[in-house]
C-alpha positions as CSV (number, residue, x, y, z in Angstrom):
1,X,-8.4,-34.8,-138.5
2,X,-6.8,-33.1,-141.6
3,X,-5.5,-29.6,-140.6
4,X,-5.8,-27.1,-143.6
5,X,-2.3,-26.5,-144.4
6,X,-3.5,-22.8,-145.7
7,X,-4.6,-22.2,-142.1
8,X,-2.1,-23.4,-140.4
9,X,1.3,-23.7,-141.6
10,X,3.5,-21.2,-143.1
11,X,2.9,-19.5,-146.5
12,X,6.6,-20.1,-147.7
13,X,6.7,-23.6,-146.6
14,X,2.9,-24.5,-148.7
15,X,4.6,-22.6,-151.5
16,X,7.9,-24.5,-151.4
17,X,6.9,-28.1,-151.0
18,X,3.7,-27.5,-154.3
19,X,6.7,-25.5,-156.3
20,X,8.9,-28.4,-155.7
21,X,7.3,-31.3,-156.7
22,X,6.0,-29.1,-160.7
23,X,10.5,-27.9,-160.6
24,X,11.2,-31.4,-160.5
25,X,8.6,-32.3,-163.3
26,X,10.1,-29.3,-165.3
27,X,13.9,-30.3,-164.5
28,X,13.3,-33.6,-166.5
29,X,11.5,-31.9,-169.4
30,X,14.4,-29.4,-169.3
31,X,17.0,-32.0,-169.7
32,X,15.4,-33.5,-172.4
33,X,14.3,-29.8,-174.5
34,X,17.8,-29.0,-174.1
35,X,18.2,-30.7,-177.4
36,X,16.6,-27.3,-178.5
37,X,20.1,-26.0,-178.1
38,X,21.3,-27.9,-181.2
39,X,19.2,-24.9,-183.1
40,X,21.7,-22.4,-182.2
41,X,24.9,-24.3,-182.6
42,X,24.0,-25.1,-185.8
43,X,23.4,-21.2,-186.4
44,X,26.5,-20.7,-185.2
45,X,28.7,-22.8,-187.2
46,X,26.9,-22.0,-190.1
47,X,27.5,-18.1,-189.7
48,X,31.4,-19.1,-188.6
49,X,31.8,-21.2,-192.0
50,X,29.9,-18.8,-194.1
51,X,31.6,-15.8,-193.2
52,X,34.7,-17.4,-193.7
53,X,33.6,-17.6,-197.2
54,X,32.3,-14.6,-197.4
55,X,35.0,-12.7,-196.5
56,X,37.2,-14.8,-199.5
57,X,34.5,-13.3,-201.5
58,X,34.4,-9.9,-200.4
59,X,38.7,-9.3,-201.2
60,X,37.9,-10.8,-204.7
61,X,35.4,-8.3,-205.3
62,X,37.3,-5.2,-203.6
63,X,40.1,-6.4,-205.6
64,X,38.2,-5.9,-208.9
65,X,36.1,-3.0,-207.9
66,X,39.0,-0.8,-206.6
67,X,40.8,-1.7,-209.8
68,X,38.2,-0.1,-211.7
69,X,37.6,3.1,-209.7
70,X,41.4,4.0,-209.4
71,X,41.0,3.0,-213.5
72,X,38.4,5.3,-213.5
73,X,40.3,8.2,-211.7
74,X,43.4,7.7,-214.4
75,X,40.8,8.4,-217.5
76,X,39.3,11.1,-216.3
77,X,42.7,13.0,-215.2
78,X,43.3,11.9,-219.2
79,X,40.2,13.2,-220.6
80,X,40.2,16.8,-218.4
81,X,43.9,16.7,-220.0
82,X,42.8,16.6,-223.4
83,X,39.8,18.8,-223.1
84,X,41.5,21.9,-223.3
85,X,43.3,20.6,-226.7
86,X,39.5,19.5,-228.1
87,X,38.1,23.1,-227.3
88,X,41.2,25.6,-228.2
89,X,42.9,23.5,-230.7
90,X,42.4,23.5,-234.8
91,X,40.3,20.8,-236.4
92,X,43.4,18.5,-237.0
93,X,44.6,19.1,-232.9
94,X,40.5,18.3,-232.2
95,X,40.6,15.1,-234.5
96,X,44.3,14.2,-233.4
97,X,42.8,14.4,-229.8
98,X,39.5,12.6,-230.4
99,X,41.1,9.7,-231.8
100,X,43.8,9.8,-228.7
101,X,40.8,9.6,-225.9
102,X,39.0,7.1,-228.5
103,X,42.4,5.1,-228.3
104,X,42.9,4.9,-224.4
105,X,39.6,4.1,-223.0
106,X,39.3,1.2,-226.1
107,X,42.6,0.1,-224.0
108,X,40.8,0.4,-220.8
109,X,38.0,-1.8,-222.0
110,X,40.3,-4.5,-223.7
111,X,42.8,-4.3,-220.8
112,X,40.3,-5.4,-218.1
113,X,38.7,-8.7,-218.4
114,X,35.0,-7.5,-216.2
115,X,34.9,-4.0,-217.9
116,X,32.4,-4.6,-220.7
117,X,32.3,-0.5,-222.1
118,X,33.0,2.7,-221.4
119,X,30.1,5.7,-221.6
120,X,31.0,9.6,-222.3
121,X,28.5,11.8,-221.4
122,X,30.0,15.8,-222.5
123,X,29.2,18.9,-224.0
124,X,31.8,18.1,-226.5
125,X,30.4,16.8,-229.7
126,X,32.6,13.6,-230.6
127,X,32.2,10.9,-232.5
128,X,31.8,7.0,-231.9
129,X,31.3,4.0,-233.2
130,X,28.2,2.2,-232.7
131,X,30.0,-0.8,-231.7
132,X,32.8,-0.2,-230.2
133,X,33.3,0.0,-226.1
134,X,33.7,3.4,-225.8
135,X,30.5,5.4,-226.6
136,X,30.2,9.0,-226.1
137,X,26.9,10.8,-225.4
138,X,25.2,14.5,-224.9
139,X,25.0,15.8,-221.6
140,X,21.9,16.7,-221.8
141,X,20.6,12.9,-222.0
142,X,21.8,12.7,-218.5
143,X,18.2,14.0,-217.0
144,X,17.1,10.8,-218.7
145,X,19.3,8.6,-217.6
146,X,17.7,6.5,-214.6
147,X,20.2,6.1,-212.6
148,X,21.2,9.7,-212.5
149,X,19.8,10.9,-209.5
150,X,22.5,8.4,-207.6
151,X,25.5,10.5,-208.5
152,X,23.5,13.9,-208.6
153,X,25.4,15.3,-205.2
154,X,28.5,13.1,-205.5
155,X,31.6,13.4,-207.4
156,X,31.4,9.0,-207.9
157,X,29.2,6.5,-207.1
158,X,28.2,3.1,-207.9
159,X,25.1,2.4,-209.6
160,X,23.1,-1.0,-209.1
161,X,22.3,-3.4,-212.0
162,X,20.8,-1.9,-214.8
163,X,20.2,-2.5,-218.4
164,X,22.3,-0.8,-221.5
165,X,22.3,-1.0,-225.0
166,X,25.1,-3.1,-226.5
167,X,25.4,-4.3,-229.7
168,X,21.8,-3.6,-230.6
169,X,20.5,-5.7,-227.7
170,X,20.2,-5.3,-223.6
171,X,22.7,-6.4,-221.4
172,X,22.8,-6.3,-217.7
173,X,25.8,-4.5,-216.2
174,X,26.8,-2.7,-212.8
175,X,28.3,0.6,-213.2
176,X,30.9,2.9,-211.2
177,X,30.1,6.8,-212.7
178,X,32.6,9.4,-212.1
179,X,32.5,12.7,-212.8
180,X,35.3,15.0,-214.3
181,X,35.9,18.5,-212.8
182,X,37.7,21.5,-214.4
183,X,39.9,23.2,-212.4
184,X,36.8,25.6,-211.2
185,X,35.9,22.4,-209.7
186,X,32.9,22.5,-212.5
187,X,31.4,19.8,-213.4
188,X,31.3,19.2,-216.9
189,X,31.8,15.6,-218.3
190,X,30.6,12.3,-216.7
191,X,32.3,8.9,-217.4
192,X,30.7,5.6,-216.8
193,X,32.5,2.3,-216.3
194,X,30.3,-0.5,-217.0
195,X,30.9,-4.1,-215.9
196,X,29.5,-7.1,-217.1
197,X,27.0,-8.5,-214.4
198,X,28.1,-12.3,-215.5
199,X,31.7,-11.2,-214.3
200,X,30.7,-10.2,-210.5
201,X,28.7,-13.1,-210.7
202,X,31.0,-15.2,-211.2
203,X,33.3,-13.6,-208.4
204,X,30.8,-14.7,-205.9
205,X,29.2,-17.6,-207.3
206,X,29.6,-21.4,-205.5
207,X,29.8,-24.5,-206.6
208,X,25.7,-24.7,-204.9
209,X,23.4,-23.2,-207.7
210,X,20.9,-22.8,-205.0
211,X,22.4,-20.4,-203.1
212,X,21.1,-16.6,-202.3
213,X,24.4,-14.0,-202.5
214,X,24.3,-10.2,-202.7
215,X,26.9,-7.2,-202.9
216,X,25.5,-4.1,-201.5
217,X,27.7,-0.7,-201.7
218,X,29.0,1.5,-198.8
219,X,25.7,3.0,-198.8
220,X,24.1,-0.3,-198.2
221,X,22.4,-0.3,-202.0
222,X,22.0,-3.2,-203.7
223,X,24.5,-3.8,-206.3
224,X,24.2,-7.2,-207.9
225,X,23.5,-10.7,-206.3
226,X,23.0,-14.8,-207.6
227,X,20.1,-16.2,-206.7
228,X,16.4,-15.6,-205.9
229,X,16.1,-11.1,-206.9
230,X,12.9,-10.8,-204.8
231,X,14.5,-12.5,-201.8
232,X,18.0,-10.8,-201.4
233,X,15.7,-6.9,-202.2
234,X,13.4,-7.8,-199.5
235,X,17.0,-9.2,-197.1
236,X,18.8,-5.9,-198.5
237,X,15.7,-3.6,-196.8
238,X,15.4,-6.0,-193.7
239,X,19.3,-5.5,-192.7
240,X,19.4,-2.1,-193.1
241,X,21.3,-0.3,-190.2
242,X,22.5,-4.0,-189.1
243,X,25.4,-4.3,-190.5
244,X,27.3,-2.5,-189.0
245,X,30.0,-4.9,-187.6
246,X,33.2,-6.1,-190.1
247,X,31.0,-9.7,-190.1
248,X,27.8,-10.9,-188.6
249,X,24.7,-12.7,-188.7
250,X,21.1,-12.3,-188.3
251,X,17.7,-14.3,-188.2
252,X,14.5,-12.9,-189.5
253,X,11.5,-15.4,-189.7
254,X,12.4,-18.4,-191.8
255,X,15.5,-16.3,-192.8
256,X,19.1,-16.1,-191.5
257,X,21.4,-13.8,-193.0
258,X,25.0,-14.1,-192.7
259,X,27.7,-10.7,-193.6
260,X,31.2,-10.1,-194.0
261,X,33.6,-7.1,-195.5
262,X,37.0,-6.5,-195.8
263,X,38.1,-4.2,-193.1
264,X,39.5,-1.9,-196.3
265,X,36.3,-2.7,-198.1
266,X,33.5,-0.3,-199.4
267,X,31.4,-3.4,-200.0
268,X,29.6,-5.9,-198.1
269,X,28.7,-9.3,-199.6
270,X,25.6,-10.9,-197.2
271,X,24.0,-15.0,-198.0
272,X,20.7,-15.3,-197.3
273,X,19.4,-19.0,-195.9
274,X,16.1,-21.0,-195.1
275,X,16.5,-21.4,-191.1
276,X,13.7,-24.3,-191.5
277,X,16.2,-26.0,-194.4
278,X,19.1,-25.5,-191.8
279,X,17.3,-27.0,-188.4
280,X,15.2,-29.9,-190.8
281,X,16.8,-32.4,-189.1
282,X,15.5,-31.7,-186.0
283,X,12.1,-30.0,-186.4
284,X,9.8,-34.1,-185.8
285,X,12.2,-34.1,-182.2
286,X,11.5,-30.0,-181.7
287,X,7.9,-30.9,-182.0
288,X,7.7,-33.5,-179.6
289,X,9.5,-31.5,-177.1
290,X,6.6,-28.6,-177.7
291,X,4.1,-30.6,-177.0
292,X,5.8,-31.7,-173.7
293,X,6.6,-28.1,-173.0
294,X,2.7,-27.2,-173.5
295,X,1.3,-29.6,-171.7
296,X,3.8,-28.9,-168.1
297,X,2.6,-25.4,-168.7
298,X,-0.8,-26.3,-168.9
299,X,0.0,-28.2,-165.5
300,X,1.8,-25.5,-164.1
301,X,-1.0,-22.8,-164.9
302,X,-3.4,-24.9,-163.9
303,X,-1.6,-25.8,-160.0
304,X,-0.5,-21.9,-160.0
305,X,-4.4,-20.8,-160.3
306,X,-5.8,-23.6,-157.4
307,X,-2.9,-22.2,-155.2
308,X,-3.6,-17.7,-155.6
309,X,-7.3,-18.9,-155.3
310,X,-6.6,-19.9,-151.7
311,X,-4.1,-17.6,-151.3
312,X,-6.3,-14.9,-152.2
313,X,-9.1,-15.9,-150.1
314,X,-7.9,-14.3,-147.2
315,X,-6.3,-11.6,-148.9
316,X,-10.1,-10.5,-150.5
317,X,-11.7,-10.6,-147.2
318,X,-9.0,-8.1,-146.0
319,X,-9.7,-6.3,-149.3
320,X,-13.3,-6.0,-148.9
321,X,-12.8,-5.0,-145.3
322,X,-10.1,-2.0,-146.1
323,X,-12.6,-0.8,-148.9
324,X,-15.5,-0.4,-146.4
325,X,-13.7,1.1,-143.3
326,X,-15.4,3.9,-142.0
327,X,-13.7,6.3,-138.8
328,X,-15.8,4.4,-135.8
329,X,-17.1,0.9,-137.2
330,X,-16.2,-1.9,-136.3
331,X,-15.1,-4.8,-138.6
332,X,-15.2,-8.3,-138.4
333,X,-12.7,-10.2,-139.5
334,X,-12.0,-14.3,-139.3
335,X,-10.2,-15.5,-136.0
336,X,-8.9,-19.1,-137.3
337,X,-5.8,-17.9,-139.2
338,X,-3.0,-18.7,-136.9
339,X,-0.3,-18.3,-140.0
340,X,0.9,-14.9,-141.6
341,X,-2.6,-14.1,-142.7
342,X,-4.0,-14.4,-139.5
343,X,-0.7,-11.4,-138.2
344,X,-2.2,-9.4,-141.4
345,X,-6.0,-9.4,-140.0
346,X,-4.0,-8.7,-136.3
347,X,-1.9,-6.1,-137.6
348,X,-5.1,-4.3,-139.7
349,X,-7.0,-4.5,-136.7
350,X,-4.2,-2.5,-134.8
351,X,-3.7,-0.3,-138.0
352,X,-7.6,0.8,-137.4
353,X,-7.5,1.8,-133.9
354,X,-4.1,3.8,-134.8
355,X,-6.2,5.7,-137.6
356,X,-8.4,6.8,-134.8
357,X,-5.9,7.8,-132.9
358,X,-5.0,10.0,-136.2
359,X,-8.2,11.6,-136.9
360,X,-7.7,13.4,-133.4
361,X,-4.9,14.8,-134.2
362,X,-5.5,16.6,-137.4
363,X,-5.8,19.8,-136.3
364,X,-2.3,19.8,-135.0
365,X,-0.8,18.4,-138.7
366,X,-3.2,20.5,-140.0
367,X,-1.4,23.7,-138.0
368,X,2.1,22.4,-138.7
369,X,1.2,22.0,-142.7
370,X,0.4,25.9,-143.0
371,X,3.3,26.8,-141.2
372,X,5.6,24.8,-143.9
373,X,3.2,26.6,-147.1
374,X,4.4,29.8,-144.9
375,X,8.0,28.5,-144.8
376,X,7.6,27.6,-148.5
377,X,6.9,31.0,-149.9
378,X,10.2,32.5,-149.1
379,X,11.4,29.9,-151.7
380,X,9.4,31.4,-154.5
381,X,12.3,32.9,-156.6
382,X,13.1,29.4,-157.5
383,X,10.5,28.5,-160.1
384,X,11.7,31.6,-161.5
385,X,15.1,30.6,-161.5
386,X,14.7,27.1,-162.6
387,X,12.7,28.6,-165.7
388,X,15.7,31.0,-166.2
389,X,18.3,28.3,-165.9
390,X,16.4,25.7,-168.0
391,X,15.6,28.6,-170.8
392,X,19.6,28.8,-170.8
393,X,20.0,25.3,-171.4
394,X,17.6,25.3,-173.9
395,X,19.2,28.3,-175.9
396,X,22.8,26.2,-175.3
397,X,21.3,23.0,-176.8
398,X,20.1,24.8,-180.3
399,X,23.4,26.8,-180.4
400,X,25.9,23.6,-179.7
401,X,24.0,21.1,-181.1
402,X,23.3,19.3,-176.8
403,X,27.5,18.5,-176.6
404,X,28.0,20.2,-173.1
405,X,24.0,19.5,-172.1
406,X,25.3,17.1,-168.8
407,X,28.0,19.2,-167.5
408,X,25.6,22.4,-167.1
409,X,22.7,20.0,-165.7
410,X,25.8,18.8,-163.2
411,X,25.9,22.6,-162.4
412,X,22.2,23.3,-161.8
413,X,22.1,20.2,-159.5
414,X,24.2,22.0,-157.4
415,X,22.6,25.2,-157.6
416,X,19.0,23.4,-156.6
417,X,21.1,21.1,-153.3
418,X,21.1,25.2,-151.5
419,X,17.8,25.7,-152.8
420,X,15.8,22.8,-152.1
421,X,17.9,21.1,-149.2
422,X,17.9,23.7,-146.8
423,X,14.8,25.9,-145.4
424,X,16.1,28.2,-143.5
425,X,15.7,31.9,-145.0
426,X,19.1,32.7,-144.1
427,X,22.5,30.5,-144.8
428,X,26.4,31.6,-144.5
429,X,28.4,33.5,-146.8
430,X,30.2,30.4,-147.9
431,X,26.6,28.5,-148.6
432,X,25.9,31.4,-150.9
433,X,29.3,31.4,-152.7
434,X,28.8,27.8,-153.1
435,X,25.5,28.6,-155.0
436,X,26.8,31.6,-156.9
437,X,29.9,29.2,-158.3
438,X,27.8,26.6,-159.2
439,X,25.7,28.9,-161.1
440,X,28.9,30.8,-162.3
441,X,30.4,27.3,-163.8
442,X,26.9,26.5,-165.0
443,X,27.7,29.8,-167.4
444,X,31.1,29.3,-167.9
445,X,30.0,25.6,-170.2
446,X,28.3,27.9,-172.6
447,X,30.6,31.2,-172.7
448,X,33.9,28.9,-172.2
449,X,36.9,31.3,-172.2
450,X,35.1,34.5,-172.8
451,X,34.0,33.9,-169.0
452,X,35.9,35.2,-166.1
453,X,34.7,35.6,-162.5
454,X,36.1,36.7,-159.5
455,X,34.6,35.5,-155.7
456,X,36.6,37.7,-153.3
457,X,35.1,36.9,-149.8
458,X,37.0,38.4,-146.4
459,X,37.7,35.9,-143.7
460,X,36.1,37.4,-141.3
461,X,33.0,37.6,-143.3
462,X,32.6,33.5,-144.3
463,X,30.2,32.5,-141.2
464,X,28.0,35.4,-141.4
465,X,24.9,34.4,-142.3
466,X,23.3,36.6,-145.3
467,X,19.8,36.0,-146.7
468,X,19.3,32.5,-148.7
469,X,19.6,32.7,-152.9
470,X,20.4,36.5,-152.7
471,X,23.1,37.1,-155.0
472,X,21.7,35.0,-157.7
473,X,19.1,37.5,-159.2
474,X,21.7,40.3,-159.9
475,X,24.2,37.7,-161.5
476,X,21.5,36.2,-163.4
477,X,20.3,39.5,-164.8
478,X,23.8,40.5,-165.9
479,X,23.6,37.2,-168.1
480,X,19.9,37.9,-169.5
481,X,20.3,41.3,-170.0
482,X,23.9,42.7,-169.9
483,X,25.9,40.5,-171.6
484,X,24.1,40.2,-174.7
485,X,26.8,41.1,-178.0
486,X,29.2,41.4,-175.5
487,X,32.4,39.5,-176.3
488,X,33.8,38.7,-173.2
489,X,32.2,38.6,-169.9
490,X,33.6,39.9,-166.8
491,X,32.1,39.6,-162.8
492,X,33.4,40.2,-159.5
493,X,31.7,39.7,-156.6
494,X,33.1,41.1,-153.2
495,X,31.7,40.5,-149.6
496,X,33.3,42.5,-146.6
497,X,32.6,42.9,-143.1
498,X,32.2,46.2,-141.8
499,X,30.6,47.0,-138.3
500,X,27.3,45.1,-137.6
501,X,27.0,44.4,-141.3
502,X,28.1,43.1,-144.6
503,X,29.0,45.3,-147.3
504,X,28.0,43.0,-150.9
505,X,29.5,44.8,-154.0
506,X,28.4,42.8,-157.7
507,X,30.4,44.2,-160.7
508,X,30.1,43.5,-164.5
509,X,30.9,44.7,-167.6
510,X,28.1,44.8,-169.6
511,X,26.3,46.6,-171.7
512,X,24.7,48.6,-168.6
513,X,21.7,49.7,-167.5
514,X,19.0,51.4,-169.8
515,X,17.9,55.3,-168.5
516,X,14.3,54.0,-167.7
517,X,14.9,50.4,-167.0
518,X,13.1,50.7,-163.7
519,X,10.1,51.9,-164.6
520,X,10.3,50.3,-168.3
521,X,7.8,47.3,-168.2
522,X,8.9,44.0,-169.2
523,X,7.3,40.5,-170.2
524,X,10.1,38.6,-168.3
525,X,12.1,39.6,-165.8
526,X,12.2,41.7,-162.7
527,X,10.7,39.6,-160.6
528,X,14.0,38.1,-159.0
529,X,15.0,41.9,-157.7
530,X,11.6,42.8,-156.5
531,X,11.6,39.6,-154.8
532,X,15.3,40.6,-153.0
533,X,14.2,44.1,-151.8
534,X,11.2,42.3,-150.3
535,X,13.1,39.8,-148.7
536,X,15.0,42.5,-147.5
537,X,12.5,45.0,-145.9
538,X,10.7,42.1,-144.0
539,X,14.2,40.8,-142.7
540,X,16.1,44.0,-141.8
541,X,12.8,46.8,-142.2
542,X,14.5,50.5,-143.0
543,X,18.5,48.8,-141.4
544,X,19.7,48.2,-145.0
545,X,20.7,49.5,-148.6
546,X,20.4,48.5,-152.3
547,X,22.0,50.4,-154.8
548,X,22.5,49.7,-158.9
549,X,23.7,51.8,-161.2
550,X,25.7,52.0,-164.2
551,X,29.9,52.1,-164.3
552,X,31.6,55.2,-166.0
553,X,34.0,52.5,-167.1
554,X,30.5,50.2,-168.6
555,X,29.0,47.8,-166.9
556,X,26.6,47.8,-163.5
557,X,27.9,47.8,-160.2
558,X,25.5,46.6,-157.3
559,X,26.0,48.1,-153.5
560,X,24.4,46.1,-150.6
561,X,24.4,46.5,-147.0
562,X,22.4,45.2,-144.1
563,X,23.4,43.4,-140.7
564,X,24.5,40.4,-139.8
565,X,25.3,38.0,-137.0
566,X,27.5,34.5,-137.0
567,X,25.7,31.5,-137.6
568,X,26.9,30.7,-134.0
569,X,24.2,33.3,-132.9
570,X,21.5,32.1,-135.0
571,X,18.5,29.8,-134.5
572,X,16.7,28.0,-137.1
C-alpha cells in the first residue's frame, strides 16, 4: 500500500525531491534565456563607443564656448572702459568713442567664425546700423526680452535657442549674455553674444542624419540639439538630476540615453537612442524565450499551489483549533501524523496543559507586575528629561542647520543607559558622574568652546551610593534658565565625604535666580526639583538639606547633604 508521503516522511525531504525535479526544468530554460544577456552587452558597448564620441564632442564645444565667454569678458572690460569717455566727454570724445566700441565688437563678430552678432542693451543712446553685427538697444526693452528672466540674478548666463532679427528675417541662434558692472558693482549695460545655431550644429553633428544629440548647460537647460526637438526636451526633463557622473548611461522605456563632459566642462552633450532599434536583432529569439519562461512559471505556480494545499492542511486544522481554545476544553486533534506536523499537534497539546498551569498562577504575576508600576514611578523625571533633552536638540537643529545632530544623540544614549538600564533608586557617585558628563558633553556640541565644566569628586566619596538621576535637574535648569544671553558658560560640580554623608555643592555662572522664582508659576519647568526634594524626604525623611541661592559673584550655587553608605552595604 502507498504510504502518503505528507504523513509520513519528512517535510524537507517532500519539499526537496518536488523542488528538484521543476530546478532542473528551470536550469535548462536558464541556459538557453541566458541569451537575454546579449541585451545588456550590447547596451554596454554602445554606451562605451558613444561616450567615446561624445566626449570628442563635448572638448569641441567647450573649446568654442569658452572662447566666446572669455571674448565676452574682454568686451565688456572695453565697453565699461569707454563708458566714462561716452558720458563725461564732448560730442567729438562721445562720437570718437562710439565709433571705437562700434569698431571692436564688428572685429569680435568678423574675428570668430560661430559668432553671428553682437547685441547692446544700455542706457546710452548710440547709434547702429541696421545691418551690421553689432546692434545696440534701450534698456528698457530688456523686460521684453524672453529670455531675460535667465540672467535676471546672474552676472552671465547662457540662453537656449531662440529666434532674432537679422537682416530683416529670423534666425535661430544660442546666446551667452553678460552683464557689465560699474565699479559700484551696478549693473548698467548688458551684452549679448549670439551664435549661429548651424555652427554648434555642426560641432556635434555625425556622419548619421538620424541621430538624436543635445547640449544642455551647467544648469542642465537645454541649449541646442540635432535631431528629433520633442524627443531630446522630453530626454532633457527625464535625466534631470542623473547626470551627475563625468559620463554615463541610462534607459527609460524604449529610450537609452548616453552622457559625457569634459572634466573642465560647463556643458554636457547626451544622444538619445531607440533601445528596440538597438536589441532588433534579437527581439523573434527574446520572444520565444518568454514564452518558455511563462509557461515554467505557469508549471511552477501551478506545482507550488498543489504542494501549500497539503502543507496547509494540517497547519488549518491546528489553526482552527488555536482560534477556538477555551481555559478547560478539550481539543481533538488528528493522531496519524508521525512527521513534524504530527510534533506540532504534540507540542500544542503540551502548550494547552502548560496554559492551565498559567492561569493558576496569575495572581502571583499579577502581584509581581504592581510592584514593578511601583518600582517604575521613581523613574518619572525621565519623560521630563527626555522632552527637555529632545526640545534641546530640536532648538540645535534650526540653529546649525542638523550638522552636530548624531554626536548629541550619541550623548543622550548614554544619558538614557543610567536611566533605563538600571532600577535601582540609588546608584554610586561615579554612575551619576557618568550621567552628568554625558549630559554635560551632550551641551558642550551645541555651546562648543563657550562650555567649561568641572567634575571634582573626592576618593573617598566614588562608591557611595547617592540617589539615581539626582544631579541632573539642577544642571539642566542652569541650561534652560540661567544661561540664556550668557556668553560663556561655567559649572562645577563638587562631591565630598563628610561624616555619615555626602556634601553635593552645583555652581554656575548664570544669570541667577529671579527674587520670586519659587513661588513664580511657570508653564514648563519645576517639576525636575520638586521631583528631587520628594525623592529626598521619602529616602532620608527630615536627615537631609537642599539649599539654592544666588552667588554675590552671579550665578547659583546649590548645597546638598544627606547620608550615605558604600554600595558594599547596600541591597538591591
Amino acid at each position: 500500500m502507498l504510504r502518503n508521503p505528507f504523513k509520513n516522511y519528512r517535510i524537507i525531504a517532500v519539499f526537496f525531491f518536488s523542488s528538484a525535479i521543476v530546478i532542473a526544468i528551470m536550469i535548462g530554460i536558464v541556459i538557453a534565456v541566458s541569451y537575454s544577456g546579449t541585451s545588456n552587452q550590447i547596451a554596454k558597448n554602445t554606451s562605451y563607443f558613444q561616450t567615446k564620441l561624445l566626449n570628442e564632442l563635448s572638448k569641441k564645444v567647450s573649446t568654442s564656448l569658452v572662447g566666446i565667454e572669455q571674448t565676452s569678458g574682454t568686451s565688456a572690460k572695453n565697453l565699461d572702459l569707454l563708458y566714462n569717455r561716452l558720458r563725461d566727454g564732448d560730442a567729438y570724445e562721445r562720437l570718437r568713442g562710439e565709433s571705437e566700441l562700434q569698431s571692436q565688437l564688428n572685429y569680435t563678430v568678423f574675428g570668430i567664425p560661430i559668432l553671428q552678432s553682437i547685441h547692446v542693451y544700455s542706457d546710452y543712446p548710440f547709434t547702429s546700423e541696421p545691418q551690421g553685427p553689432v546692434t545696440f538697444f534701450s534698456m528698457s526693452q530688456l523686460n521684453s526680452e524672453p529670455w531675460y528672466p535667465g540672467i535676471v540674478d546672474t552676472d552671465s548666463a547662457w540662453l537656449g535657442e531662440h529666434k532674432i532679427m537679422s537682416n530683416g528675417r529670423e534666425e535661430s541662434v544660442i546666446s551667452f549674455a553678460r552683464k557689465v558692472l560699474n565699479n559700484s558693482n551696478r549693473f548698467y549695460n548688458l551684452m549679448v553674444f549670439n551664435i549661429k545655431v548651424s555652427s554648434i550644429k555642426s560641432l556635434v553633428s555625425t556622419e548619421d542624419d538620424h541621430t538624436n544629440i543635445a547640449i544642455l548647460d551647467a544648469a542642465g537647460r537645454l541649449l541646442t540639439h540635432s535631431g528629433d526637438g520633442a524627443l531630446l526636451q522630453h530626454a532633457t526633463a527625464t535625466l534631470q538630476g542623473r547626470m551627475n557622473e563625468p559620463a554615463g548611461s541610462f534607459r527609460s522605456g524604449d529610450e537609452f540615453y548616453v552622457w559625457a563632459k569634459s572634466p573642465d566642462a560647463q556643458w554636457t552633450i547626451f544622444e538619445a537612442s531607440s533601445w528596440s532599434v538597438m536589441t532588433k536583432g534579437s527581439t523573434s529569439m527574446a520572444q520565444l524565450f518568454v514564452v518558455l519562461g511563462v509557461t515554467t512559471i505557469a508549471l511552477v505556480f501551478m506545482l507550488t499551489l498543489f504542494l501549500s494545499r497539503r502543507f496547509m492542511k494540517p497547519m488549518n486544522q491546528l489553526l482552527r483549533a488555536m482560534g477556538k481554545y477555551t481555559p478547560g476544553e478539550k481539543q481533538e486533534l488528528p493522531h496519524d501524523y508521525s512527521n513534524e506536523f504530527g510534533k506540532l499537534f504534540t507540542g500544542y497539546r503540551k502548550l494547552t496543559e502548560r496554559i492551565e498551569d498559567l492561569y493558576l498562577s496569575l495572581h502571583e504575576q499579577h502581584e509581581r507586575q504592581r510592584k514593578a508600576e511601583l518600582k517604575s514611578l521613581q523613574m518619572m523625571i525621565n519623560p521630563h528629561f527626555l522632552y527637555n533633552t529632545m526640545d534641546q536638540i530640536n532648538w540645535f537643529a534650526i540653529e546649525a542647520g542638523q550638522h552636530k545632530i548624531s554626536s548629541m544623540l550619541s550623548q543622550v544614549a548614554g544619558m538614557f543607559r543610567l536611566a533605563l538600564s538600571n532600577t535601582d533608586s540609588l546608584v554610586t557617585v561615579d554612575e551619576e558622574i557618568s550621567h552628568i558628563e554625558a549630559y554635560l558633553k551632550f551641551q558642550q556640541v551645541r555651546w562648543g568652546d563657550r562650555l567649561t565644566y568641572t567634575l571634582d569628586v573626592q576618593k573617598e566619596a566614588a562608591n557611595c551610593l547617592m540617589p539615581k538621576i539626582f544631579l541632573q535637574p539642577f544642571i539642566e535648569n542652569a541650561f534652560m534658565h540661567g544661561f540664556h544671553g550668557v556668553p560663556e558658560a561655567e559649572i562645577c560640580v563638587s562631591i565630598r565625604r563628610k561624616d555619615e554623608g555626602l556634601d553635593v555643592s552645583i555652581v554656575d555662572n548664570g544669570k541667577g535666580l529671579s527674587p520670586d522664582w519659587s513661588s513664580k508659576p511657570r508653564k514648563r519647568g519645576g517639576y525636575g526639583l520638586r521631583n528631587v526634594k520628594e525623592r529626598l524626604e521619602a529616602l532620608f525623611g527630615e536627615n537631609y538639606k537642599l539649599e539654592i541661592y544666588n552667588r554675590p559673584e552671579g550665578g547659583v550655587r546649590v548645597d546638598i547633604y544627606f547620608p550615605t553608605s558604600e554600595k558594599s552595604d547596600h541591597k538591591t
